[in-house]
Each structure stands twice: as C-alpha cells, then as structure tokens.
N, CA and C of each residue as an Amber inpcrd file, in Angstrom:
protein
   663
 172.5510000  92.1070000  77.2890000 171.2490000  92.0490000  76.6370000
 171.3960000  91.2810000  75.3310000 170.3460000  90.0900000  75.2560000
 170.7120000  89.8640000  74.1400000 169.2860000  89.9830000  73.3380000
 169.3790000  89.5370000  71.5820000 168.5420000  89.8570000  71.1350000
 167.5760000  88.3790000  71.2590000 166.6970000  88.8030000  70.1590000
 165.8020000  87.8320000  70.1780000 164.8340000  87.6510000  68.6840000
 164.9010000  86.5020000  68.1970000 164.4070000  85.7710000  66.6870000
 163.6900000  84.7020000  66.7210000 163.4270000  83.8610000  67.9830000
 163.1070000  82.8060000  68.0340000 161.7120000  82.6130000  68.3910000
 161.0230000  81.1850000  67.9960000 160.2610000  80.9830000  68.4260000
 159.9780000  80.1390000  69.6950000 159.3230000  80.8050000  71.0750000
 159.4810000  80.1560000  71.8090000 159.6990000  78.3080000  72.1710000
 160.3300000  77.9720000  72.9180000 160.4000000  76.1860000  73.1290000
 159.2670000  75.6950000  73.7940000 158.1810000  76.1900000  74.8530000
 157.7640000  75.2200000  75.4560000 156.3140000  76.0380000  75.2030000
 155.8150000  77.1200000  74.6210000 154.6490000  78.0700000  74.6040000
 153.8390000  77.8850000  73.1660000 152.9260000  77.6480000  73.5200000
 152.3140000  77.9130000  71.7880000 150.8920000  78.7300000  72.1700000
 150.7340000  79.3790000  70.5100000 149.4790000  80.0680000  70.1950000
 148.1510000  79.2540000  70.9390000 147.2360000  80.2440000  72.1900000
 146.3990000  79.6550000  72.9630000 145.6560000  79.3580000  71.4700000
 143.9180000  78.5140000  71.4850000 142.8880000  78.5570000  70.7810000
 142.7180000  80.1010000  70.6530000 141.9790000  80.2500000  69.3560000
 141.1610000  81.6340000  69.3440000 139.9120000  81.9580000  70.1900000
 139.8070000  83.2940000  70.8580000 139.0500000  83.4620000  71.4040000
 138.9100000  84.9930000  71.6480000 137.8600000  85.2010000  72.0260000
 137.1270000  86.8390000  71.7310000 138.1400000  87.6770000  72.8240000
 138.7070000  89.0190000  71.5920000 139.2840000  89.7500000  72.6490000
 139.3470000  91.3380000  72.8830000 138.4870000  91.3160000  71.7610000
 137.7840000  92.8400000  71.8380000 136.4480000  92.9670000  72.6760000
 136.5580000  93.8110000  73.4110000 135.0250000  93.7130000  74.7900000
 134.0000000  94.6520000  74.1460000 134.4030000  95.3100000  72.8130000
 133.2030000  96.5380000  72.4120000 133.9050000  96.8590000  70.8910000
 132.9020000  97.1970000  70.2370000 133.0290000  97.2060000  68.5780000
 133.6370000  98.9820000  68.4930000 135.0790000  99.2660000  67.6660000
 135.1410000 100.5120000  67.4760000 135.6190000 100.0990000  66.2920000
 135.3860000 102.0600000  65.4210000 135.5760000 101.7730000  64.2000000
 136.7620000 101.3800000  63.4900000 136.8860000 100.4920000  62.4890000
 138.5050000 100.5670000  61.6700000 138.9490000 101.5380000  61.0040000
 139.7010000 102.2140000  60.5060000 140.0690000 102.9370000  60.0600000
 139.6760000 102.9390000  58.7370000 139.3580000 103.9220000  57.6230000
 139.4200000 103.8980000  56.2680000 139.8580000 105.1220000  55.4570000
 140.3590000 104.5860000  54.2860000 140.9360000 105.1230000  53.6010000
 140.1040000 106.1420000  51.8900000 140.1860000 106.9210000  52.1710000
 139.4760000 107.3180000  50.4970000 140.4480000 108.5000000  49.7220000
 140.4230000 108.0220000  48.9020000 141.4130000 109.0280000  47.9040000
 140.9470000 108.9270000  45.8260000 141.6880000 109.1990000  45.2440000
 141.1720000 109.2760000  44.0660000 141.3550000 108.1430000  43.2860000
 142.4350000 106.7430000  44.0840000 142.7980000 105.9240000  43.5560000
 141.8600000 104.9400000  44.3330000 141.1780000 103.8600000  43.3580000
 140.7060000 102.9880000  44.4140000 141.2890000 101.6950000  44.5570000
 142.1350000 101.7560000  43.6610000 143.6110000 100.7950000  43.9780000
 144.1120000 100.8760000  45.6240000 144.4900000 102.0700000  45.2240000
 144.9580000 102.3040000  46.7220000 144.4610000 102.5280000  48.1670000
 142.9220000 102.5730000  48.0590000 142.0220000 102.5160000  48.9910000
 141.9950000 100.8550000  49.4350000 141.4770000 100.1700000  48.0320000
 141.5680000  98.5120000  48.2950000 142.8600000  97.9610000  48.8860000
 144.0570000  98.2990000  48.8050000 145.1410000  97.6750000  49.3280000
 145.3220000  98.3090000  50.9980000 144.5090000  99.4000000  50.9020000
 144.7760000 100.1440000  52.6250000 143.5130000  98.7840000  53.3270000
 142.8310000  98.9060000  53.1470000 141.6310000  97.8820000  53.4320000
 142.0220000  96.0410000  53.5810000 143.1530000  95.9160000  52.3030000
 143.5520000  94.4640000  52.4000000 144.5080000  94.7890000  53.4630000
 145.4860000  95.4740000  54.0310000 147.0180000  95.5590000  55.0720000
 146.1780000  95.7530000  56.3940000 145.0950000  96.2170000  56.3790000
 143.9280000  96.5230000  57.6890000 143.7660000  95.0000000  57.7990000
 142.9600000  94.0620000  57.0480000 142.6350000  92.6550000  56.9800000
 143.2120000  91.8860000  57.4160000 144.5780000  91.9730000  56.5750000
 146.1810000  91.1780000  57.4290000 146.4980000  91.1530000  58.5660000
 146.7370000  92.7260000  59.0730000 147.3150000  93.0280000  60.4880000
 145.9590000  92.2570000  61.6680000 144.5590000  92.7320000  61.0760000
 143.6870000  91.8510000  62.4070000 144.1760000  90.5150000  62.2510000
 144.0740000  89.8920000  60.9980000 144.0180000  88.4280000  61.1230000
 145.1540000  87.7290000  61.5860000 146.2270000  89.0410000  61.6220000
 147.4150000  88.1420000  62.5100000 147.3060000  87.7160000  64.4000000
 146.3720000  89.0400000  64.9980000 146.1990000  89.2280000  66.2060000
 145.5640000  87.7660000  67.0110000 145.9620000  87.1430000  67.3420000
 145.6520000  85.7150000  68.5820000 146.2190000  86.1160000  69.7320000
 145.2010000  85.3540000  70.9060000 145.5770000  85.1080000  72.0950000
 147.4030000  84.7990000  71.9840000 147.7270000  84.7320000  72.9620000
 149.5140000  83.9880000  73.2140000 149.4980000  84.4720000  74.7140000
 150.4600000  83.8320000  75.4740000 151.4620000  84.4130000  76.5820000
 152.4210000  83.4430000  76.3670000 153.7090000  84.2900000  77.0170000
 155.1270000  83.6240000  76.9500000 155.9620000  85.0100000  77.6980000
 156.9130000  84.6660000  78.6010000 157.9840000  85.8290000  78.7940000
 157.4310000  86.6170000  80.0500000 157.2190000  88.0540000  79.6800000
 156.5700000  88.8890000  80.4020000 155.1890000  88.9330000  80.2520000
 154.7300000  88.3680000  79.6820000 153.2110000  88.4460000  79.4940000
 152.7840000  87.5260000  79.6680000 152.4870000  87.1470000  81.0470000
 152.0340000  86.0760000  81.7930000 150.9510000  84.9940000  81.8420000
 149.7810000  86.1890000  81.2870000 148.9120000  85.7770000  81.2190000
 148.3970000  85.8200000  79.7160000 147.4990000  85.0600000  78.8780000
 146.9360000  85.3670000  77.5830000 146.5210000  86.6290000  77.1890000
 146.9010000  87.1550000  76.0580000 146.2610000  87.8330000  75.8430000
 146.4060000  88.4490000  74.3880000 145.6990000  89.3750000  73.7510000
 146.4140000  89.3470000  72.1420000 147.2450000  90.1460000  71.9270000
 148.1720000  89.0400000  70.3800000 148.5480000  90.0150000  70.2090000
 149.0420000  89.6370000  68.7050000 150.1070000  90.3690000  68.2350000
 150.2880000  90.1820000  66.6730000 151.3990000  89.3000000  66.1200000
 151.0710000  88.0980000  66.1290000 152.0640000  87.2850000  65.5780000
 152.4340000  87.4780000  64.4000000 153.9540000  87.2100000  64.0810000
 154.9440000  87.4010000  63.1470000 153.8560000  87.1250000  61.9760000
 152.9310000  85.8500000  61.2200000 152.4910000  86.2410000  60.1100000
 151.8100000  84.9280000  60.3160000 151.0360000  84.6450000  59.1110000
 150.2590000  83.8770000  58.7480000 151.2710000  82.3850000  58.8450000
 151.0630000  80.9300000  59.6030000 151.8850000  80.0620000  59.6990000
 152.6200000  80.1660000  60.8370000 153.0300000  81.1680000  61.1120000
 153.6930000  81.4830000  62.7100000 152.6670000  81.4120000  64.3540000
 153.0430000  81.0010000  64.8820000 152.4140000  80.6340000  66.3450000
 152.3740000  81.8430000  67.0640000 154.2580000  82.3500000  67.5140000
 154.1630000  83.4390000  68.1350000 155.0330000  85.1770000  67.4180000
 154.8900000  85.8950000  68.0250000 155.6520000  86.9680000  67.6390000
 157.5620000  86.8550000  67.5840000 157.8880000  87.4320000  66.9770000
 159.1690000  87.6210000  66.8400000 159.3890000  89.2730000  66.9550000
 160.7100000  89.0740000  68.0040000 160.7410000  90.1510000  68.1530000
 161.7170000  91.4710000  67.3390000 161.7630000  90.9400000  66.2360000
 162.0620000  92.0200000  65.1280000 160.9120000  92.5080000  64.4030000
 159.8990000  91.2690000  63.7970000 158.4720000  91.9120000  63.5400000
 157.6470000  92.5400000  64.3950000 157.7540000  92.1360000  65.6530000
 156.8630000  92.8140000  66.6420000 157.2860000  94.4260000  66.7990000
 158.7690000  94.7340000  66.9140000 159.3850000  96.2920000  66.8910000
 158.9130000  96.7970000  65.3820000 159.4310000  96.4110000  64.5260000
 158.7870000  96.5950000  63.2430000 157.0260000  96.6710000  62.7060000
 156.3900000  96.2720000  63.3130000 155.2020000  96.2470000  62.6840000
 154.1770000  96.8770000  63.9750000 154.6650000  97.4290000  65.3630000
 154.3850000  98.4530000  65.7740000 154.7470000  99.9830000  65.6640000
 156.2080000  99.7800000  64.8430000 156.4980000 101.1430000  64.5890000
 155.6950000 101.4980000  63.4710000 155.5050000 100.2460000  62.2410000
 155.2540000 100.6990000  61.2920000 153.5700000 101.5150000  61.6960000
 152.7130000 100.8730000  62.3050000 151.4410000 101.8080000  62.6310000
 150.8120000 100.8340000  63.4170000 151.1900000  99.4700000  64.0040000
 150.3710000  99.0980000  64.1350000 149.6910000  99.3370000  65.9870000
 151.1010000  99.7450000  66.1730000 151.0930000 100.6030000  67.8400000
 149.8850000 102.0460000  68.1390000 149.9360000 102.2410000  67.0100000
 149.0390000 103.2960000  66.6220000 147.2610000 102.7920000  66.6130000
 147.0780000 101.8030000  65.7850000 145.6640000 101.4390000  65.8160000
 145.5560000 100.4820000  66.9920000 146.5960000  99.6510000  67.3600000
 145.7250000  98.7690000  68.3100000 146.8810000  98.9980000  69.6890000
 147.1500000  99.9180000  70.3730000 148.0120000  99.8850000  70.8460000
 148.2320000  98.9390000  72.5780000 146.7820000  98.3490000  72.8210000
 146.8970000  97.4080000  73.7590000 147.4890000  95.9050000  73.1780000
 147.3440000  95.7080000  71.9990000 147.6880000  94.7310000  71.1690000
 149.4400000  94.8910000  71.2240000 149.8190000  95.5810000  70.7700000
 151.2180000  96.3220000  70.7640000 151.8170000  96.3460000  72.2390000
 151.6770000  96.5090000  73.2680000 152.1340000  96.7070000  74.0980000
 152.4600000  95.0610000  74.7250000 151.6660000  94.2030000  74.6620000
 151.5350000  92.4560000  74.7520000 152.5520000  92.0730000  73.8950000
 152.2110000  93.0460000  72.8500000 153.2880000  91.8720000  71.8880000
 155.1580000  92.1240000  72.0970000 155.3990000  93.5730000  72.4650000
 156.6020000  93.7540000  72.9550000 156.8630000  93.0960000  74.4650000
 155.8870000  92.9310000  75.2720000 156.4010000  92.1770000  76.7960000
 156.7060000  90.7170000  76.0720000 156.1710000  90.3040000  75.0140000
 155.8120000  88.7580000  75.0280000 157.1660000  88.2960000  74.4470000
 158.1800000  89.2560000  73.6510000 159.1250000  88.9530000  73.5760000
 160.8490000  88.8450000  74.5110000 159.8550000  89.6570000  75.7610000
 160.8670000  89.9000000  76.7010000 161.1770000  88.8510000  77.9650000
 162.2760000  88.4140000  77.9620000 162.3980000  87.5160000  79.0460000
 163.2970000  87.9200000  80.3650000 163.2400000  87.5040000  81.5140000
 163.6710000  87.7990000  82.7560000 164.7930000  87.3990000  82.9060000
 166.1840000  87.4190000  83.2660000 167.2550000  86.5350000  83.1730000
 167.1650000  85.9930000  84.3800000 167.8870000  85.0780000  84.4300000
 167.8940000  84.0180000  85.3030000 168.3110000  84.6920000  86.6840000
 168.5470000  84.2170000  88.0240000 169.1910000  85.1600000  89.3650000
 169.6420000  86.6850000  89.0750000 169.0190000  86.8620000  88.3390000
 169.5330000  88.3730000  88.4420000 168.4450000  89.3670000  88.2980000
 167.1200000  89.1300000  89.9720000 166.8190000  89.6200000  90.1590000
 165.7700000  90.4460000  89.1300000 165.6950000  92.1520000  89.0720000
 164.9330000  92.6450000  87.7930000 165.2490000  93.2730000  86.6440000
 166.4530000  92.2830000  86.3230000 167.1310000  92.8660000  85.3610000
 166.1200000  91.9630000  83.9010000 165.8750000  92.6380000  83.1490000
 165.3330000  92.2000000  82.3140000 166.2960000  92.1750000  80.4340000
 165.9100000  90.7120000  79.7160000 166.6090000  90.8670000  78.2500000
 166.1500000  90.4590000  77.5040000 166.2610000  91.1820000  75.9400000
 165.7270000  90.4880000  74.9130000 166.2560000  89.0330000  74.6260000
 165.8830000  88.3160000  74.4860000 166.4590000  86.3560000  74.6640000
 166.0270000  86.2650000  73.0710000 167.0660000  85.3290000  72.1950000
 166.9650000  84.9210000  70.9190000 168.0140000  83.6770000  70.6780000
 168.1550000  83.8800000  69.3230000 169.2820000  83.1550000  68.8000000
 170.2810000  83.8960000  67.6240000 171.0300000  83.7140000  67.2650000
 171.7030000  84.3050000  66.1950000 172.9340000  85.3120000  66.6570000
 172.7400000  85.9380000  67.8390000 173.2090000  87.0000000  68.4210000
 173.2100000  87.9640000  67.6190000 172.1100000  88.8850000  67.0060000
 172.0800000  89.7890000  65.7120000 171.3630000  90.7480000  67.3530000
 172.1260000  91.5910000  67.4360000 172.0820000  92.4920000  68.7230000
 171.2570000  94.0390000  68.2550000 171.1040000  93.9510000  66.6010000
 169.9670000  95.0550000  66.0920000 168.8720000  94.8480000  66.6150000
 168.5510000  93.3190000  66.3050000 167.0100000  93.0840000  67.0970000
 166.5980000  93.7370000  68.6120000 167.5750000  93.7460000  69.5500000
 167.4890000  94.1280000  70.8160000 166.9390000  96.1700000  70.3270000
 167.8910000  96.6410000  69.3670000 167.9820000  97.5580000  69.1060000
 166.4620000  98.0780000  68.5460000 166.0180000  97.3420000  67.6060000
 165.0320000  97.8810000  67.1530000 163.9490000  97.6170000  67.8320000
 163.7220000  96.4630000  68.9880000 162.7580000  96.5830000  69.7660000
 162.3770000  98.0720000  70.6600000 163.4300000  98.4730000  70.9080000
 163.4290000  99.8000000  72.1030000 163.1490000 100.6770000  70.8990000
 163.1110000 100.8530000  69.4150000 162.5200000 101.5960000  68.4650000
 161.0540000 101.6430000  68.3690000 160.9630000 100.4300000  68.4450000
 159.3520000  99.6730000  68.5520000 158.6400000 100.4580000  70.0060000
 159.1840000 100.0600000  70.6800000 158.9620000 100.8910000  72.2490000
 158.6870000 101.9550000  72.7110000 159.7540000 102.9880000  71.9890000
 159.8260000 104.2470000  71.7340000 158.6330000 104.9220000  71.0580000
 157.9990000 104.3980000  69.9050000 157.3810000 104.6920000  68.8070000
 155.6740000 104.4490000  69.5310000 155.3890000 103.4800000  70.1990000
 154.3060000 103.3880000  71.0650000 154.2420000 104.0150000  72.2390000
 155.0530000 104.6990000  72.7720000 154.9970000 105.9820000  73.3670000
 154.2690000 106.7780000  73.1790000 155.4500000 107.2310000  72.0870000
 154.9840000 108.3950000  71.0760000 153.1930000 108.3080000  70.8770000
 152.9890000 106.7920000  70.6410000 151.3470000 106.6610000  70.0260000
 150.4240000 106.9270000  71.4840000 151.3210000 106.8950000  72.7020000
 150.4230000 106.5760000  73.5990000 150.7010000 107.7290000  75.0320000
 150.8870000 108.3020000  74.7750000 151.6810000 108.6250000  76.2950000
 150.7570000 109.5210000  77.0440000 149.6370000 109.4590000  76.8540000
 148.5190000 109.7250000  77.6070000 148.1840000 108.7690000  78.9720000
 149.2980000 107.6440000  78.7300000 148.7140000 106.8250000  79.7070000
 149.5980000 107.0010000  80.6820000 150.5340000 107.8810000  80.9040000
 151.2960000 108.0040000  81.8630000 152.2310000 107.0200000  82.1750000
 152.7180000 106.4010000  81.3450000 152.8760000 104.9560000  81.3920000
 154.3880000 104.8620000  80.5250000 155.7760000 105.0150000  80.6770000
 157.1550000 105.0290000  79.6560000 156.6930000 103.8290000  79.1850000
 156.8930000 104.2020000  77.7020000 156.8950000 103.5190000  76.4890000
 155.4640000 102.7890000  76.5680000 154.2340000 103.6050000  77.3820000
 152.7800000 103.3060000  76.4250000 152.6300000 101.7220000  77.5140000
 153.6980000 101.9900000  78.6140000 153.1440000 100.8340000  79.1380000
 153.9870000  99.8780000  79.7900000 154.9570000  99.3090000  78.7800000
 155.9620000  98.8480000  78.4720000 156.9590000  97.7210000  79.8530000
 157.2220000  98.9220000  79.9850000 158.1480000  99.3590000  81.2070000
 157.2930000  99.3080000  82.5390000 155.9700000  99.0380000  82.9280000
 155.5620000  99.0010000  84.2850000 156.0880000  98.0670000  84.7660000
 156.2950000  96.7360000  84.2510000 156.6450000  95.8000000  85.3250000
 157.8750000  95.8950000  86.0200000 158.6210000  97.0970000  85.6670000
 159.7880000  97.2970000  87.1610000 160.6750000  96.7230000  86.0210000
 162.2210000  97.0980000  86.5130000 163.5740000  96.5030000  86.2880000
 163.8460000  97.5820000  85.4860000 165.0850000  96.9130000  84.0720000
 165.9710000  97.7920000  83.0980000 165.9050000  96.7970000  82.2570000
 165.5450000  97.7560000  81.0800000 165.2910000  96.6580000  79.3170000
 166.5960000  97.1630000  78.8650000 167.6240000  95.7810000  79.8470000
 168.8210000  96.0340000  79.3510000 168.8490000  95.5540000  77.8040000
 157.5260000  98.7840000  42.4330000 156.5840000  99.8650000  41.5600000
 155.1540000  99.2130000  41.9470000 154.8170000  97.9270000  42.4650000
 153.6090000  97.0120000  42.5670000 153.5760000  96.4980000  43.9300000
 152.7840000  96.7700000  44.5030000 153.0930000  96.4290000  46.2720000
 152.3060000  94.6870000  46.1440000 152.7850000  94.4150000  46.7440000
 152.0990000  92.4650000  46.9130000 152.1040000  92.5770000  48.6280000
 151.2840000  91.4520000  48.8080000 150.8690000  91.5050000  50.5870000
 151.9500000  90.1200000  50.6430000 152.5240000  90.3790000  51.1960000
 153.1170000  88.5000000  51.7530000 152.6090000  87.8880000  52.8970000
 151.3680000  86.7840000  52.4790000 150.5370000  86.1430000  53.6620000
 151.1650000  85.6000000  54.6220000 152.1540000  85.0980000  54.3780000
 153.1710000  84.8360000  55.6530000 153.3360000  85.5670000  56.8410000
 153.9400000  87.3150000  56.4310000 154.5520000  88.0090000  57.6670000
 153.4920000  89.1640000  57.7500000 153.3480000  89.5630000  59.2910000
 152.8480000  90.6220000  58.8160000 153.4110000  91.8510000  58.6330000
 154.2890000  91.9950000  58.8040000 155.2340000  93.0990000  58.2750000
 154.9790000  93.5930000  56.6400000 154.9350000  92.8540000  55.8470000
 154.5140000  92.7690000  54.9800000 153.0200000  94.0470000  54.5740000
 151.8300000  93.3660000  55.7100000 151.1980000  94.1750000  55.6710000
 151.2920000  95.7940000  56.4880000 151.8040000  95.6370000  57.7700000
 152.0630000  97.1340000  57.9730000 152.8380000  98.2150000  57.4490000
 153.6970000  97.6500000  56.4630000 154.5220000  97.9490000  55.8090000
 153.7270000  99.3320000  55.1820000 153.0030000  98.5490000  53.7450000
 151.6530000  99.5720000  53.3260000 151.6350000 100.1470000  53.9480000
 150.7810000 100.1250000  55.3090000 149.9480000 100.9920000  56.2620000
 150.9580000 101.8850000  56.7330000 152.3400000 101.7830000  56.8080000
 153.6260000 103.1050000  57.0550000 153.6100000 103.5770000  55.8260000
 153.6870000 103.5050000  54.6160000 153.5520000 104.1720000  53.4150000
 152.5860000 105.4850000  53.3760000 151.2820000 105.0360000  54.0110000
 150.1560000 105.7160000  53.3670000 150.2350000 106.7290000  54.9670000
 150.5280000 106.1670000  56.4300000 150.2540000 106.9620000  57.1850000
 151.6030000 108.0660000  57.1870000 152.7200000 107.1660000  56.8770000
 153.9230000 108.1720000  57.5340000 154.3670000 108.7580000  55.8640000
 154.2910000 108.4660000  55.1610000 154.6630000 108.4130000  53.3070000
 153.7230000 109.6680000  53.0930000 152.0730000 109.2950000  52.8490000
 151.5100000 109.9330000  51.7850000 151.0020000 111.0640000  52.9620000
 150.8830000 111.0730000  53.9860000 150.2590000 111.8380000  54.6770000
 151.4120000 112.0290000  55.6070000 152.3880000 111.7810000  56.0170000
 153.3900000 112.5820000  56.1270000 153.3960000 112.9490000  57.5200000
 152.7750000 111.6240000  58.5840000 152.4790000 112.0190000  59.6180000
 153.3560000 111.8450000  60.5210000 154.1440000 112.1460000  61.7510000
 155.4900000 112.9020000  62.1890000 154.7220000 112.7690000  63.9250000
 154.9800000 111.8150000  64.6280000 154.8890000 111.7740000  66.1090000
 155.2680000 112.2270000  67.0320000 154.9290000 113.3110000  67.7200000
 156.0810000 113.6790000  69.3640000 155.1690000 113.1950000  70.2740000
 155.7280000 113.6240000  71.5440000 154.9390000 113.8880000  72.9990000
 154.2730000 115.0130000  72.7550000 154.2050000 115.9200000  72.0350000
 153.4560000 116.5960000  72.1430000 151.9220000 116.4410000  71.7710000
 152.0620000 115.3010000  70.5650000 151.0700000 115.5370000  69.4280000
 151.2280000 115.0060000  68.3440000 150.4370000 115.1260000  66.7880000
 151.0410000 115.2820000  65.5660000 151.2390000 116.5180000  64.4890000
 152.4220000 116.2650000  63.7830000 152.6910000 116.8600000  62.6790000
 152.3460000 116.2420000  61.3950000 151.8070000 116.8530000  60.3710000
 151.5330000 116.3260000  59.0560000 152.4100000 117.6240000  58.1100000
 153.0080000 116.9630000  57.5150000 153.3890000 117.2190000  55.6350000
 153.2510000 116.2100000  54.7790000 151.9380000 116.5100000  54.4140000
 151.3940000 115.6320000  53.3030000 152.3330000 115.6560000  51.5870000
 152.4010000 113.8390000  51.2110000 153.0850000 114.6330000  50.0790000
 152.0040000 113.4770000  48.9250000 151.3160000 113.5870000  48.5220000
 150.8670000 113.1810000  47.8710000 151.1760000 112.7760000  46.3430000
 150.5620000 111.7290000  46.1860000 151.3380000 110.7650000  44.9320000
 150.4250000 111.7830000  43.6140000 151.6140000 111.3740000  42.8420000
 151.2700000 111.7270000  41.0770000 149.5920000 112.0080000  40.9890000
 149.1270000 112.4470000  40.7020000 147.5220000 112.5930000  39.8820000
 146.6680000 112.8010000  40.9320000 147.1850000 112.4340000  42.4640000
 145.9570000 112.5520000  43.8700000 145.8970000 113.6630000  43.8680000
 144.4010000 113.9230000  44.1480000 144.0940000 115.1350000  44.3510000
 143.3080000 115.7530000  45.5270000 143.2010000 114.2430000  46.2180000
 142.7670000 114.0920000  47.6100000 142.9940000 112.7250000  48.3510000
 143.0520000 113.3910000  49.9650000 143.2970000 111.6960000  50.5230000
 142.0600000 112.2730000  51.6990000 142.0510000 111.2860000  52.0410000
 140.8110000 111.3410000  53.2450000 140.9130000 110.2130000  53.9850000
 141.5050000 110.2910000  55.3380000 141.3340000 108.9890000  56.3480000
 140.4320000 109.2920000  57.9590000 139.3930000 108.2300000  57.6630000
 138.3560000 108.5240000  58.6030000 138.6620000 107.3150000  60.2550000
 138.2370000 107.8350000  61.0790000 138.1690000 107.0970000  62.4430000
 139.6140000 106.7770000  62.5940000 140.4380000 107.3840000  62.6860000
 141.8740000 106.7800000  62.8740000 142.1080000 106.9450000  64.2860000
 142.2870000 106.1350000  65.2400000 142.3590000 106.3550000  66.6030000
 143.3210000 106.9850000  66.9580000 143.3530000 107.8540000  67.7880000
 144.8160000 108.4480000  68.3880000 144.8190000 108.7810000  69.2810000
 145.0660000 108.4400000  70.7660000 145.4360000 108.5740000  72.3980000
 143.9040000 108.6350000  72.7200000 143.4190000 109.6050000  73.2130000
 141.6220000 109.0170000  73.4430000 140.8460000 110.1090000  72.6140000
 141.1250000 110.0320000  71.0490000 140.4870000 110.6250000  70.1430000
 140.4260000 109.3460000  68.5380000 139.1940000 110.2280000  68.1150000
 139.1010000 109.3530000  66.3470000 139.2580000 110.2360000  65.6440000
 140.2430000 110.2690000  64.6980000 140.8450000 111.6970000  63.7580000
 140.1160000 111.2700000  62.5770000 139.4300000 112.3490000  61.8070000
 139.4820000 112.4380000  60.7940000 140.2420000 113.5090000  59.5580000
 141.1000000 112.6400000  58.8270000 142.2280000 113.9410000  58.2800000
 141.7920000 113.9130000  57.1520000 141.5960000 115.1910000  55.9850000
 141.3280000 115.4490000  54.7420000 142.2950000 116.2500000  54.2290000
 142.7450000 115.7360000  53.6580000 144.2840000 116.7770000  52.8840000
 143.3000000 117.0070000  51.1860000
C-alpha cells in the first residue's frame, strides 16, 4: 500500500455545477464571543467554497467533493483524511465519502486489491486516510455501510487563529476546535458524548441545525 500526496496526471477539476438537490440548514454558532461566532461562520464559508465537482480513481463518475484548498484542482489525500476527521465528514458526509474514494486507486493486475497511490513514500498518509475513514463511520453508520460507505466497492484498502485561503484544512481545523475542543464532542457507534469545556469568560455556547446521521441537533451548554 502506498501512500498518496499528489495531484492527479491526466484528471482535472470538472466546471462548477449544482450539487446540492434541496436547501438544508448550515450549521450556526452562538456564544458570548462574537469573535468567535464570526470565525465559526468564516471556516463554514471556506470548507463550502472548497467543495467542486471532480472524479479520478474510485470515483468514477463526477461528483463533489472537497479539494485540498483554494488554487488546488483536486483533493489530496492527507487533507482529505484530515479535514473529514476534523468535522467535515460530519456536516457533509456524502461530500466526504467522494473525497476519500477519489484518492484511492486500483493497482494494476491485481484484481480487487485496492491502494493509496502518491509520491514521496510518506506511508502516514496511507495511515491517516483509514483515520479519515474510520471517523466517517463513526459520523455515519446508520447507513449500514463500513466506513459510511467507503468500502462498498468490494476489495481490501490495503493565541490568534488566521484562515489560510489556500488549504482547507486550515479551515476545518477551527471547526475541530469548537466541535471536538469547546464542546467536547466524543463519537462512537453508539452515538455522542459531550464534555464541554468552555473557554475563559463563556458563559454559554449554543450550536443550532448541526446534522447528525438522520437528525438536526441542537446543543446548548
């Protein structure tokens, strides 16, 4: 298995085109800081505006998903494990599930054995994809589906925050702060756990419409 960093050779980002079929809500944030409401709202902004059409790999056909960052064509598959664990498997998790096939390639005669394909040979990447994998499970497993999906096509997967417009990692980053950080939220198969730990002077957080398996949570700590 090897890993994978690269940007594909012969595939590029389709045109933009409509890929939501029905309007649901975004998530929002309210608390006592409105600093910190505005920056949950700007990492929300980022993460859509990264989402374009693509296919490449296992994902055959177009469809969206979250490219590495602003300037980038397609996903990479260290940001793609990374910036679904960080939450983004969580809000858009059909988005998430595209973007982990799109990094996966078929090896050559060998049948359905499937590998992460890159350059560098940095063999974490392979590693943290199946983190990425794992973690959209966790977000999803209502669908009956190992790893939220993942895995149907058959074989073996052998002090000042700044946004960086480039990656989006960058922006989900935030959005793991405030979901898994300030609210302290903790994933199984079963469900969720919260231990909220809230920052200096908050004296409330409040996050409305947050999607989760076929529910919209609203949490008030």
């Amino acid at each position: 298995m090897v890993d994978s960093n690269r940007q594909p050779d012969q595939t590029q980002a389709l045109p933009s085109m409509p890929w939501r079929s029905s309007y649901s809500p975004v998530p929002s944030l309210v608390t006592d800081d409105a600093e910190i409401d505005l920056a949950f709202r700007i990492a929300l902004g980022d993460l859509v505006s990264s989402i374009a059409p693509f296919k490449d790999r296992l994902l055959e056909e177009a469809a969206p998903v979250f490219l590495a960052g602003l300037g980038y064509e397609a996903p990479w598959t260290r940001d793609a494990a990374i910036n679904v664990w960080n939450g983004a498997g969580l809000l858009y998790p059909d988005v998430a599930r595209n973007t982990l096939l799109s990094v996966v390639t078929r090896l050559p005669d060998q049948g359905e054995q499937f590998a992460l394909v890159g350059q560098y040979d940095q063999y974490w990447d392979a590693i943290i994809w199946a983190i990425g994998a794992w973690n959209l499970y966790l977000f999803t497993p209502l669908t009956g589906e190992l790893y939220g999906g993942v895995q149907e096509k058959g074989g073996v997967i052998s002090d000042e925050w700044r946004c960086c417009p480039r990656q989006t990692w960058s922006a989900t980053g935030y959005l793991r702060v405030i979901l898994r950080g300030v609210l302290g939220m903790r994933f199984e198969p079963q469900g969720i756990r919260l231990r909220p730990r809230l920052l200096a002077g908050m004296q409330r957080i409040e996050l409305r419409d947050l999607p989760y398996r076929a529910m919209r949570l609203h949490i008030v700590v």
